[in-house]
N, C-alpha and C positions, 0 to 999 in steps of 0.2 A: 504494500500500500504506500502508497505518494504520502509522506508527511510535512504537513504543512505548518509552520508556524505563523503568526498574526501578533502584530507590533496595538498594543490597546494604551490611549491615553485616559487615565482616570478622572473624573473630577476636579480632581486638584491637581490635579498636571503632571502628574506621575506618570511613566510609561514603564512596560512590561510585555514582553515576549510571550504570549502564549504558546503550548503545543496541541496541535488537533493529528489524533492519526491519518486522519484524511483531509482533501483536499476539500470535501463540504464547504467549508468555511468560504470558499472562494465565493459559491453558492448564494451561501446567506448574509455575508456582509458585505460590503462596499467601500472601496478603499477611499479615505477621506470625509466620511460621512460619520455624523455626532447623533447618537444615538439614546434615548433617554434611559435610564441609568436601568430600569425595571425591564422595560423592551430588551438591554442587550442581553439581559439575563437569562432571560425568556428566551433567544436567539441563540444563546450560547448552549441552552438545553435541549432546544432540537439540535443543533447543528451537533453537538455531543452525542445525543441520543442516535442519531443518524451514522454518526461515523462507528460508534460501537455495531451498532446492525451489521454495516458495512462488514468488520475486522469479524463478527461472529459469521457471517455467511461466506466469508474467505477462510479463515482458520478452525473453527468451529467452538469459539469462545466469546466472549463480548472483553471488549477492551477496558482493563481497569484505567489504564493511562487517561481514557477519555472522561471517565467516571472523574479521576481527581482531578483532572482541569476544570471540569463544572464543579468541584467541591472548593478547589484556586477559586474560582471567578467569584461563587455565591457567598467567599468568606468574607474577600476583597471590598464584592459592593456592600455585602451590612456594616462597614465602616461609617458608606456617604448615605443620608436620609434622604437623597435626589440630587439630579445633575442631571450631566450628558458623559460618553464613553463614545472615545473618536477611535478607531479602529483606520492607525493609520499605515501600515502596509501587511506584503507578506513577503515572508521567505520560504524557498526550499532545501 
């Protein structure tokens, strides 16, 4: 599987690498685009949820790696009580 990672700026201006086993993410976010803070969350658990399908209908397991980047991400946002999350590139 293609692993993608994804550059996210937080609320406060903090930026961070994510990792997605798949390339989903391409999918569902948009490079440059400020995303309110619930919505990316919400985006990050399908596109998470998606990529483990993905890795269990190839391997025949669901991806934990995908599991703890939605566990990263949903720890991350209950820091900020609202904003926006820019989602500003990717690498492979």
């Amino acid at each position: 599987m293609p692993e993608v990672e994804f550059d996210v700026q937080w609320p406060d201006g903090s930026r961070q690498w994510v990792y997605s086993p798949s390339t989903v993410v391409e999918d569902v976010f948009t490079v440059g685009t400020a995303y309110p803070l619930a919505e990316f969350v919400e985006l990050t658990r399908t596109a998470m949820t998606e990529a483990s399908r993905r890795v269990q209908e190839r391997y025949g397991f669901p991806c934990s790696r995908a599991a703890a980047t939605l566990a990263g991400i949903e720890g991350t946002a209950a820091r900020f009580p609202d904003g926006q999350v820019r989602v500003a590139g990717f690498r492979r």
